[in-house]
Backbone as CSV, one residue per row, in Angstrom:
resi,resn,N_x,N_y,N_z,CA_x,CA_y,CA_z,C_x,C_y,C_z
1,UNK,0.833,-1.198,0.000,0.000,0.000,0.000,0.869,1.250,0.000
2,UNK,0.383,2.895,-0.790,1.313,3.424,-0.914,1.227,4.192,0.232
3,UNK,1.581,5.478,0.900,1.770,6.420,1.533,0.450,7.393,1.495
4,UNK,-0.070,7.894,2.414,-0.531,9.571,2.033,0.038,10.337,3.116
5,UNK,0.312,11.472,2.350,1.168,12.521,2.675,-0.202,13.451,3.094
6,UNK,-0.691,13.734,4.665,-1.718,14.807,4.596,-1.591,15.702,5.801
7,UNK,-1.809,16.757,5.656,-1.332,18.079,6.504,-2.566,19.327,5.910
8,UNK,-1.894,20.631,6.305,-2.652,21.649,6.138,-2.168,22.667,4.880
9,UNK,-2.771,23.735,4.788,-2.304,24.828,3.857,-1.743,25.548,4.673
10,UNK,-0.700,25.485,4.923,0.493,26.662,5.860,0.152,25.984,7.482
11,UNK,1.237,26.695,7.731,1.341,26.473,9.779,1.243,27.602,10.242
12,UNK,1.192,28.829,9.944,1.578,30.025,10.429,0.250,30.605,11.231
13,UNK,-0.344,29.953,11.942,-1.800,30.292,12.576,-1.511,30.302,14.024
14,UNK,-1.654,31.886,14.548,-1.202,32.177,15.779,-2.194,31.732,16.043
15,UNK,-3.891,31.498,15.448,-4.830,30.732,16.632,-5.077,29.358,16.841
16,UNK,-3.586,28.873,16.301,-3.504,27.136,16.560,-3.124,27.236,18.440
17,UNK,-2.065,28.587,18.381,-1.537,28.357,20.158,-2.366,27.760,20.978
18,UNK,-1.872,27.414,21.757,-2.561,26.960,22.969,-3.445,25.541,23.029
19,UNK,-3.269,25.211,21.116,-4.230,23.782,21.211,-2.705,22.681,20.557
20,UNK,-2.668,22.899,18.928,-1.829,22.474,18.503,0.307,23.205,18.773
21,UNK,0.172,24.356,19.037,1.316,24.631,19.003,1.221,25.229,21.016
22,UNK,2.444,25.077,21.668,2.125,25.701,23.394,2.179,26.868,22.787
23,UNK,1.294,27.442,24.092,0.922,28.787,24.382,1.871,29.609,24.153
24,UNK,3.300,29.315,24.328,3.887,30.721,24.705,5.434,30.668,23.273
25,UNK,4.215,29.985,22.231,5.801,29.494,21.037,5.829,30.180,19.939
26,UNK,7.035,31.033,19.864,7.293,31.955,18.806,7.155,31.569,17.063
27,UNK,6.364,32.650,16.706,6.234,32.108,15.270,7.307,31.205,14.664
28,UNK,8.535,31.897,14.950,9.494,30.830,14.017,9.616,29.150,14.727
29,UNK,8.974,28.860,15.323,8.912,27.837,15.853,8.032,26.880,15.481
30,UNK,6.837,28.050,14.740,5.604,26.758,14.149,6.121,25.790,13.375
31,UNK,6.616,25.565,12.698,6.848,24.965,11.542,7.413,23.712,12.256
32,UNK,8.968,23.402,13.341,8.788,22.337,13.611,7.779,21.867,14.383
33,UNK,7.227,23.162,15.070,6.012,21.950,15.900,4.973,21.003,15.246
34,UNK,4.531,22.208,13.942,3.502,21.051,13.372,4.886,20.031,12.732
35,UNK,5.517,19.779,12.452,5.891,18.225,11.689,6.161,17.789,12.722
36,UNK,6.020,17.770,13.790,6.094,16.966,14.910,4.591,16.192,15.183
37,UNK,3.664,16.446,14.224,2.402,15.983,14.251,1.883,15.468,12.785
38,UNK,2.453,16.179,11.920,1.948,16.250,10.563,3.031,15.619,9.631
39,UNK,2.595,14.751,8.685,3.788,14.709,7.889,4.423,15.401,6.408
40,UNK,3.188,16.479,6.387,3.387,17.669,4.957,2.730,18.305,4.926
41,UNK,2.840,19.170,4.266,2.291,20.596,4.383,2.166,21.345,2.957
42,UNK,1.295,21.774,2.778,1.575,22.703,1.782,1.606,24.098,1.698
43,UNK,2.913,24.466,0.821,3.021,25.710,1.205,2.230,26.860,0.773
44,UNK,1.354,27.568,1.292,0.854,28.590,0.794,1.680,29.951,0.203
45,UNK,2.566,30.370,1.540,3.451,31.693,1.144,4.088,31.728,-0.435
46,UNK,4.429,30.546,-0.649,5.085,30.580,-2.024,4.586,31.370,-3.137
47,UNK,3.455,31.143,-3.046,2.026,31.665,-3.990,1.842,33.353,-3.909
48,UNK,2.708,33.985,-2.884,2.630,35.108,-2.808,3.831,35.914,-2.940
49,UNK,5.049,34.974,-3.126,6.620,35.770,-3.469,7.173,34.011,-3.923
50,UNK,8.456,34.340,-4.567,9.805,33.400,-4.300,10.386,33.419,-3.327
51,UNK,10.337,32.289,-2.612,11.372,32.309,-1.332,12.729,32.332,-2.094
52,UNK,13.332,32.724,-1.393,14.654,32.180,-1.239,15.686,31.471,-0.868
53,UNK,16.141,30.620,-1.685,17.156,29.489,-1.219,17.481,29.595,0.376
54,UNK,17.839,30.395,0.901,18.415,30.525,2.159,17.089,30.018,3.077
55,UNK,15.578,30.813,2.790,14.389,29.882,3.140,13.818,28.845,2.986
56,UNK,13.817,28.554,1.754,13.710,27.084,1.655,14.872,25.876,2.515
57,UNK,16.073,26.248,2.674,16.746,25.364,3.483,16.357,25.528,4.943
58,UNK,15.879,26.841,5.074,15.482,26.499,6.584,14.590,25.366,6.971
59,UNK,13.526,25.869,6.115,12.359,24.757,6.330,12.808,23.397,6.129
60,UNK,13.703,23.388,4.983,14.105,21.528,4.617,15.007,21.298,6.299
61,UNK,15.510,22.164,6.859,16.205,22.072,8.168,15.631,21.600,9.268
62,UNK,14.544,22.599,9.613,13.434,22.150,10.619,12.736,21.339,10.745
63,UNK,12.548,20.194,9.509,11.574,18.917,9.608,12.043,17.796,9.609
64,UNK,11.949,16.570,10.074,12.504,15.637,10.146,12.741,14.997,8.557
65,UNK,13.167,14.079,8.859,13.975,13.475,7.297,12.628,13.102,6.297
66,UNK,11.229,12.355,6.343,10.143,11.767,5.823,9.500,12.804,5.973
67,UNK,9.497,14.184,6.135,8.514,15.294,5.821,8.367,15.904,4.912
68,UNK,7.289,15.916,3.720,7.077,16.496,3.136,6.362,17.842,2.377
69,UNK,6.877,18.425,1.432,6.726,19.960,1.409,6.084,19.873,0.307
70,UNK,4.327,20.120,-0.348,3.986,20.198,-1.413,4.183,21.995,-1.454
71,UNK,4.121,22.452,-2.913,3.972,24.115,-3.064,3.553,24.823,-4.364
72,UNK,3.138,25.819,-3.575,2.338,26.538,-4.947,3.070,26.876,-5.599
73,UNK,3.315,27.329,-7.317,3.816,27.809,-8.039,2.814,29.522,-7.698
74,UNK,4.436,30.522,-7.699,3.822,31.933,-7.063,2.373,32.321,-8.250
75,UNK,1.723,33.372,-7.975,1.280,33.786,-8.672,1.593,34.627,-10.127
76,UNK,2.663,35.472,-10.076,3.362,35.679,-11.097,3.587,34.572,-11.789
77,UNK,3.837,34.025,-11.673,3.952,32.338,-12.530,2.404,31.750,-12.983
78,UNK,1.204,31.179,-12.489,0.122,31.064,-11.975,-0.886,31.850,-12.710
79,UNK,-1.030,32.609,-12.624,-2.073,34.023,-12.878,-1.660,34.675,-13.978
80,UNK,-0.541,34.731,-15.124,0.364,35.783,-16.009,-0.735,35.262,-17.434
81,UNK,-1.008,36.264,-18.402,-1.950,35.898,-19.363,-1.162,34.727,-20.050
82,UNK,0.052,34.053,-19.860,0.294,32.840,-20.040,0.847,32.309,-19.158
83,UNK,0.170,31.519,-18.944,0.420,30.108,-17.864,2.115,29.687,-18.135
84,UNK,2.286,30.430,-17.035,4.096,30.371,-16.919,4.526,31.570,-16.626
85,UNK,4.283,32.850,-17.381,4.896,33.546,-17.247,5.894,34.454,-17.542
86,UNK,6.444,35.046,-16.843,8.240,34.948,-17.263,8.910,33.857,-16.953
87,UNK,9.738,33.541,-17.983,10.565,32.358,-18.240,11.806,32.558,-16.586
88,UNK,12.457,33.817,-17.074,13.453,34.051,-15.645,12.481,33.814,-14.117
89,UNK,11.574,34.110,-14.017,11.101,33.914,-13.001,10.363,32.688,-12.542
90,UNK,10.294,32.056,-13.433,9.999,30.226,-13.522,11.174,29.645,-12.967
91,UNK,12.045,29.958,-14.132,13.617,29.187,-13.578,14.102,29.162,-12.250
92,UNK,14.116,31.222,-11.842,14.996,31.245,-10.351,13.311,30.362,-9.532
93,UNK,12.309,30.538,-9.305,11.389,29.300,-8.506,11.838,28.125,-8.193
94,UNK,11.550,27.860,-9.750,12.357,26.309,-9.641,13.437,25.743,-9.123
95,UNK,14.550,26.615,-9.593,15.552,26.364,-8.827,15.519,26.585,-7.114
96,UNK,15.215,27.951,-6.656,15.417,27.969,-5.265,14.428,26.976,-4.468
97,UNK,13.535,26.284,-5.125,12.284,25.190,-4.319,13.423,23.811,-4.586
98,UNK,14.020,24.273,-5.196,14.541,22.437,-5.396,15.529,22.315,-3.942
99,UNK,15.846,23.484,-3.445,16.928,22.828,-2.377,16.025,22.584,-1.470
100,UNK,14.747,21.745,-1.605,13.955,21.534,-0.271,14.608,19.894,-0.515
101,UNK,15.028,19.517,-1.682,15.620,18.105,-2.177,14.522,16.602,-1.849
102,UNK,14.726,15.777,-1.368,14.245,15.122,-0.972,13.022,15.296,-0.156
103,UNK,13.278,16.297,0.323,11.430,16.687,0.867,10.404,17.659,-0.084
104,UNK,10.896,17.910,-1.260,10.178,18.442,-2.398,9.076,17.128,-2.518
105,UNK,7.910,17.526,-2.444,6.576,17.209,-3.161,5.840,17.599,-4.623
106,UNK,4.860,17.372,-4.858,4.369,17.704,-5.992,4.211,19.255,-5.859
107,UNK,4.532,19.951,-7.135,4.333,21.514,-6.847,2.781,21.464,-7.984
108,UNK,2.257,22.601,-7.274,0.688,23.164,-7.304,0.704,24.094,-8.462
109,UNK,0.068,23.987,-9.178,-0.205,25.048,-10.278,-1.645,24.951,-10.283
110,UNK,-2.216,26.731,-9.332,-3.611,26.729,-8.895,-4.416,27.815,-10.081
111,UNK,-4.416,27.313,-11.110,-5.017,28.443,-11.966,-6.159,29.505,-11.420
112,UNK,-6.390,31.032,-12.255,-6.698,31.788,-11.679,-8.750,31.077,-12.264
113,UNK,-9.416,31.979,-11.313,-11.242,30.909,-11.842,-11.667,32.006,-12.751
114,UNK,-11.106,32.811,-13.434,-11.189,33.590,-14.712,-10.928,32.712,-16.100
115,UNK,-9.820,32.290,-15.710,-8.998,31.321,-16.739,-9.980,30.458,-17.249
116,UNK,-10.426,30.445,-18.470,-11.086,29.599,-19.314,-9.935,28.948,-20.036
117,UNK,-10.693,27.240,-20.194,-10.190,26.376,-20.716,-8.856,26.778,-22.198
118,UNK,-7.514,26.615,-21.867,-6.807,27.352,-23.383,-5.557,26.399,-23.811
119,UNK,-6.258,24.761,-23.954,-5.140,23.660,-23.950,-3.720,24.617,-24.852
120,UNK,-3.529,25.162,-25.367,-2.146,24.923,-26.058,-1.626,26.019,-25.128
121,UNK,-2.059,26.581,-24.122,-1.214,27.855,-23.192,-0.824,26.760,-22.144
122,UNK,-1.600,25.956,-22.124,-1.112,24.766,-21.136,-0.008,24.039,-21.341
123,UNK,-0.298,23.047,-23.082,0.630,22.573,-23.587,1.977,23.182,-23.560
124,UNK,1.783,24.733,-24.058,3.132,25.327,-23.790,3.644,25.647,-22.162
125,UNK,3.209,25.660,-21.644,3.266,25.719,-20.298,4.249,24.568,-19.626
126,UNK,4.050,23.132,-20.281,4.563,21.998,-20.190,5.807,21.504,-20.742
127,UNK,6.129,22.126,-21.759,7.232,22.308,-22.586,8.383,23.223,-21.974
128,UNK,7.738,24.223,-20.710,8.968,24.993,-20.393,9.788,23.871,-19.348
129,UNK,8.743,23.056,-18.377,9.553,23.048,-17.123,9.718,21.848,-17.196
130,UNK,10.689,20.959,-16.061,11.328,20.010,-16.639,10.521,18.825,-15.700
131,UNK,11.088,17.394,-16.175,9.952,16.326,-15.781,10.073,15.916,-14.287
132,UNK,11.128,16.605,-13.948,10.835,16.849,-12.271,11.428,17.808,-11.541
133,UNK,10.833,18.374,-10.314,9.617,17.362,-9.760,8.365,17.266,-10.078
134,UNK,7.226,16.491,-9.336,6.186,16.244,-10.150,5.396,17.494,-9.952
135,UNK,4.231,17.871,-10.516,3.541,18.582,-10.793,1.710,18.008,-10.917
136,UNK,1.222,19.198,-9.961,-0.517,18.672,-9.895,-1.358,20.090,-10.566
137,UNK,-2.076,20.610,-11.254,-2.685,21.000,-11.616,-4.369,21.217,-11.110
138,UNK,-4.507,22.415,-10.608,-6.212,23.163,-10.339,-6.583,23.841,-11.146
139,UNK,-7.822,23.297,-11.873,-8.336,24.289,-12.276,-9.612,25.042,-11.622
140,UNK,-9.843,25.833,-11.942,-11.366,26.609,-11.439,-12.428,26.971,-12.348
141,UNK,-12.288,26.907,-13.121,-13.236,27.165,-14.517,-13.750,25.958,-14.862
142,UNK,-14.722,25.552,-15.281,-15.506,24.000,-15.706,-15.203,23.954,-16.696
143,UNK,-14.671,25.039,-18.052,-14.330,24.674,-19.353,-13.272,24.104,-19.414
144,UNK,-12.440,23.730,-18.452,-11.024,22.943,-18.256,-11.298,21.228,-18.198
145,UNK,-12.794,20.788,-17.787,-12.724,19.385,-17.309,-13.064,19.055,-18.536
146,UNK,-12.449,18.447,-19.840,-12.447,17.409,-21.113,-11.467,16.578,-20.665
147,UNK,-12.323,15.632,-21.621,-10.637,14.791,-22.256,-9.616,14.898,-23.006
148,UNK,-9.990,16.096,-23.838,-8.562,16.701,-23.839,-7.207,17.013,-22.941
149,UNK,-8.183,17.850,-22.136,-7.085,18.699,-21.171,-6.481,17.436,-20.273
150,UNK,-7.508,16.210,-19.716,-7.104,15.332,-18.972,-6.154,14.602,-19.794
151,UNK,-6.048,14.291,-20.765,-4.924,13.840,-22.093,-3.707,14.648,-21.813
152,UNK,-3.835,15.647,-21.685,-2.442,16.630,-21.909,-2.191,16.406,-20.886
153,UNK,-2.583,16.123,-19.662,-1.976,16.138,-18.320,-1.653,14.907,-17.790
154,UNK,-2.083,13.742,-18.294,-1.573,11.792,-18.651,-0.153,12.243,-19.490
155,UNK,-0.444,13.176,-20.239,0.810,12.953,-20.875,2.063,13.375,-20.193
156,UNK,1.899,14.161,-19.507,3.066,14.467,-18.798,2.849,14.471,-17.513
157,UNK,2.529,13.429,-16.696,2.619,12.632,-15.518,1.860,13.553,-14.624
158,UNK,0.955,14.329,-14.590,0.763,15.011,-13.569,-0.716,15.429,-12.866
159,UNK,-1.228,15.236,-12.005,-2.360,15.338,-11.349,-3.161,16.186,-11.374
160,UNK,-4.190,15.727,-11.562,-5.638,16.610,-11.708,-5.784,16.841,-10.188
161,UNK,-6.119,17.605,-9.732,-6.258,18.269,-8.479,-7.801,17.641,-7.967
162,UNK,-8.139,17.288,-7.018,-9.589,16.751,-7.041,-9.954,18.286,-5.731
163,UNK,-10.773,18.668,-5.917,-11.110,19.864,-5.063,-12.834,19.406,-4.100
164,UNK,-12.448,19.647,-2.647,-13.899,19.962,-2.258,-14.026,21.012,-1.949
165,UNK,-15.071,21.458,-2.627,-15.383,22.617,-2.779,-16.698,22.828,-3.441
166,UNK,-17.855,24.194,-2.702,-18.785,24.229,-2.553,-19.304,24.669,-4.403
167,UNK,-17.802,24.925,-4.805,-19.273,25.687,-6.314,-18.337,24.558,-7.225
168,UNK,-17.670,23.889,-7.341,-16.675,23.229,-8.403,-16.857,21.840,-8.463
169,UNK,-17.168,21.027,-9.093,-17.555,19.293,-9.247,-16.329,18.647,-8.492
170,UNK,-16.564,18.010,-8.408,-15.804,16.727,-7.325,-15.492,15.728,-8.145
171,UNK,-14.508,15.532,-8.903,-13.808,14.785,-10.427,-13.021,13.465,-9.491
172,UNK,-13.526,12.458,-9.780,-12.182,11.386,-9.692,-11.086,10.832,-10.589
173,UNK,-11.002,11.771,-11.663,-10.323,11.692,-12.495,-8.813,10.950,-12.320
174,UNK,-8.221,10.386,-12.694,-6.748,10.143,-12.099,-6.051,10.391,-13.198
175,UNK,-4.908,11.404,-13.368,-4.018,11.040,-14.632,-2.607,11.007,-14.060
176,UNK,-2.260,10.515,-13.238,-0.672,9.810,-12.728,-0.673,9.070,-11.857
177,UNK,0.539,8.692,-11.545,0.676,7.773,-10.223,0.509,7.675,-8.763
178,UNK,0.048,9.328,-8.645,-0.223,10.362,-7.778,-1.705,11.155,-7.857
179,UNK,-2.527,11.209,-6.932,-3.531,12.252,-7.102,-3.480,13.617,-6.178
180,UNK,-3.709,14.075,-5.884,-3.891,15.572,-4.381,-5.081,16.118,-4.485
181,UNK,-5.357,16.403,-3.048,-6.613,16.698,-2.958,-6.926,17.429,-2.303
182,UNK,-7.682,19.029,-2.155,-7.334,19.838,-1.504,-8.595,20.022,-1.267
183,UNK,-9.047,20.127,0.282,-10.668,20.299,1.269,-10.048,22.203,1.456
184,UNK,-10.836,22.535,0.682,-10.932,24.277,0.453,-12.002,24.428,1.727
185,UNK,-13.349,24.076,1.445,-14.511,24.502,2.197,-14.981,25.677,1.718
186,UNK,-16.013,26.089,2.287,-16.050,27.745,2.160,-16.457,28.827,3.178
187,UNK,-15.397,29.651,2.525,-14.801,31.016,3.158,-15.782,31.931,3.655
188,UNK,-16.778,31.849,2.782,-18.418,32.596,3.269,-18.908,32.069,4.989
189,UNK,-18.575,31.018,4.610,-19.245,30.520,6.438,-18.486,30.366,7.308
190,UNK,-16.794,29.926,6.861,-16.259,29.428,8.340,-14.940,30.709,8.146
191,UNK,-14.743,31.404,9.164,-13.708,32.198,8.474,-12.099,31.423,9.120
192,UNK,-12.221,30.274,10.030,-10.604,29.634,10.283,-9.802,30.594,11.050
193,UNK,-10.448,31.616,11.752,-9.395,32.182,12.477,-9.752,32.035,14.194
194,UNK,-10.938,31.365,14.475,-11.129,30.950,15.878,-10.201,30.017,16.356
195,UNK,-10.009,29.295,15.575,-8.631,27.978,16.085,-10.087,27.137,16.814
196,UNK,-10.621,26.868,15.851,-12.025,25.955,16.699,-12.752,25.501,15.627
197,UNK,-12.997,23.961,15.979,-14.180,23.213,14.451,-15.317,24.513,14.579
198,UNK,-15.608,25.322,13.512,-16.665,26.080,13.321,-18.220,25.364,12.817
199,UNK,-17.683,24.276,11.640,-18.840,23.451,11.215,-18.120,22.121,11.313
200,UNK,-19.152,21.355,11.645,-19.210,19.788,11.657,-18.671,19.104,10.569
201,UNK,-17.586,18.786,9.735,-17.630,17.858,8.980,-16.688,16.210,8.902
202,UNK,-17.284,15.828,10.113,-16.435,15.034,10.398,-17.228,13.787,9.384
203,UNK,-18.196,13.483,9.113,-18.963,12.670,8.426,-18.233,12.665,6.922
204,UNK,-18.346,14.036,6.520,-17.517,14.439,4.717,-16.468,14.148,5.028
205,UNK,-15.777,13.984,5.948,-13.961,13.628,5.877,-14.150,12.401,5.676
206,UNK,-14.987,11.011,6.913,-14.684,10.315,6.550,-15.268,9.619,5.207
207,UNK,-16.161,10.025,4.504,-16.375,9.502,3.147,-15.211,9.610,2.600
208,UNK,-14.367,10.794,2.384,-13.035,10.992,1.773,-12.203,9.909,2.006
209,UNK,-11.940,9.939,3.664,-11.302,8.517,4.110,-11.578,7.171,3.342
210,UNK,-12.727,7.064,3.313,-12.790,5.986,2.597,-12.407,5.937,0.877
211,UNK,-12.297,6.994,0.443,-12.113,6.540,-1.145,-10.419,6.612,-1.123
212,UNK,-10.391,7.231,-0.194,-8.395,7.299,-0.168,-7.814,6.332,0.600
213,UNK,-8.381,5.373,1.174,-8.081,3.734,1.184,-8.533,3.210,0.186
214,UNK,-9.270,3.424,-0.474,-9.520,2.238,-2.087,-8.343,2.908,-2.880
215,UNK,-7.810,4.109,-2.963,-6.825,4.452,-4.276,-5.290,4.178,-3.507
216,UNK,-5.374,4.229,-2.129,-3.699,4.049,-1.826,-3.311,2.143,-1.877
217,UNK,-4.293,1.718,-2.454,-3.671,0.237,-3.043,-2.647,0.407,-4.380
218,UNK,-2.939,1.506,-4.947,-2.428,1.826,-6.189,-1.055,2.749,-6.698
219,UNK,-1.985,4.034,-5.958,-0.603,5.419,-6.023,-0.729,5.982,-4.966
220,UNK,0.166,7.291,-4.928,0.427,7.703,-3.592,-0.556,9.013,-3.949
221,UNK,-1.121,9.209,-2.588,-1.936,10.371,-2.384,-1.426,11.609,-1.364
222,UNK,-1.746,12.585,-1.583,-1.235,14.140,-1.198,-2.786,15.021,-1.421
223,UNK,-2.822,15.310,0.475,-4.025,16.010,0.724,-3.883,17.013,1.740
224,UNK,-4.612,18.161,1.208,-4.114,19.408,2.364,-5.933,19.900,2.522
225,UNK,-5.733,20.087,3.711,-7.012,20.976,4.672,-7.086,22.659,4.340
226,UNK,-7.777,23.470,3.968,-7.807,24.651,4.264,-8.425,25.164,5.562
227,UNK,-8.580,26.166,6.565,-8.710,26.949,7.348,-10.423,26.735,7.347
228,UNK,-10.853,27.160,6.234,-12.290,27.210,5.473,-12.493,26.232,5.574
229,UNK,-12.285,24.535,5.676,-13.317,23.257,5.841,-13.854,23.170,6.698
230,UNK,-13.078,22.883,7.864,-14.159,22.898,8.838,-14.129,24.200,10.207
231,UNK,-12.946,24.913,10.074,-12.568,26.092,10.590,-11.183,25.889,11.640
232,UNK,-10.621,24.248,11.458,-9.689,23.912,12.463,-8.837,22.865,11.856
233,UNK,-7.903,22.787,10.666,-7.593,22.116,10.194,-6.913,20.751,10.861
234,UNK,-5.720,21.089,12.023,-5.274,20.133,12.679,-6.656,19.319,13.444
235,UNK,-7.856,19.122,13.597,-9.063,18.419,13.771,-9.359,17.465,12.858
236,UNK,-9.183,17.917,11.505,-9.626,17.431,10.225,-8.476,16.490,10.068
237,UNK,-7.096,16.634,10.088,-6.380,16.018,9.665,-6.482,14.672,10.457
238,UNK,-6.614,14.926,11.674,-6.373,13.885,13.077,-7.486,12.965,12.665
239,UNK,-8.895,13.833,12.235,-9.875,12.574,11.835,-9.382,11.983,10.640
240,UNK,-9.063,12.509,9.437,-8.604,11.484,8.705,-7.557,10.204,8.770
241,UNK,-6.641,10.785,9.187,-5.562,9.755,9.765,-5.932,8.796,10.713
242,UNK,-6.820,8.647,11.064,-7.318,7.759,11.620,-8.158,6.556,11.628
243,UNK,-8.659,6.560,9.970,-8.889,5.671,9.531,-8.341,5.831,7.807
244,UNK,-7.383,6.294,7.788,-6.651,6.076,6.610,-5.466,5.201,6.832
């Protein structure tokens, strides 16, 4: 059976203190506390600058050896009227995420929900960057779910993103050896900053649970919690892992 790799969207939640992280522990400290519980994470900050090499080794520093780091491709990359971007600013990404080395995960390419379906901005998109590491793909627009686009993305090894989420279909699509799956929730009802389950969904996790024991006979799975599911991500995770 393979692995799942499941954690949250970032650690940086001063209203985890006092439940998941002690009361009195300095931000730069979150990060090992949760992998002291969690075994990956995905990075949100990325999505909002390039770290820098010197940051990325911190983090590959602070986690034990089997922890893994999924991450967004920034928005400049992400969001640019072509999917990619600037070429220089693809490259230095790429490069400064790779010294996470061995704890590099699949990186996230979260398209913007403007973005209508535009296979050959994709195709070219695929042609810039290289065949590793692996790569999972979100879309937000419904003109993206063909068999086309799922073709172009079999072809070059990389995951359809399965999303729960309140306005977007729920696809079991598989096109690699790998799927990820990201519990968004929504932002309208729970806002995730109480550090407290806001809504109940311990029932919707474990349905999830269960289809991610029928697929980890096969490939490896990678799943992150948002703030927005149920308003307390380290809750959500603990129920899944528990019968996964």
């Amino acid at each position: 059976m393979k692995t799942a790799c499941i954690g949250a969207m970032g650690w940086s939640y001063k209203q985890w203190l006092g439940k998941l992280y002690p009361r009195e522990l300095k931000p730069e400290g979150y990060l090992k506390e949760y992998s002291k519980h969690f075994n990956s994470v995905e990075l949100n900050n990325t999505f909002y600058r390039i770290p820098s090499i010197k940051t990325v080794e911190n983090w590959r520093e602070q986690t034990p050896d089997d922890f893994i780091f999924a991450a967004k491709f920034p928005r400049s990359i992400s969001h640019s009227k072509t999917i990619g971007g600037d070429d220089e600013k693809l490259e230095v990404f790429l490069r400064n995420i790779s010294h996470l080395e061995e704890k590099l995960g699949p990186i996230l390419l979260q398209l913007p929900p403007t973005l209508q379906e535009e296979t050959e901005n994709l195709a070219q998109f695929f042609s810039k960057i290289p065949d590793n590491p692996r790569y999972a793909v979100e879309f937000r627009h419904t003109t993206w779910f063909t068999p086309q686009v799922f073709n172009i993305l079999r072809e070059n090894d990389t995951a359809l993103v399965v999303v729960d989420h309140p306005w977007l279909p729920e696809l079991d699509e598989i096109t690699a050896d790998f799927t990820y799956i990201r519990w968004q929730g929504d932002r309208n009802t729970v806002t995730g900053d109480r550090g407290v389950v806001e809504v109940y969904r311990k029932e919707n996790t474990q349905r999830w649970s269960n289809k991610i024991r029928e697929v980890l006979e096969s490939i490896k799975v990678y799943g992150y919690f948002s703030k927005h599911y149920s308003g307390y991500p380290p809750q959500d995770i603990k129920d899944l892992r528990l019968t996964v």
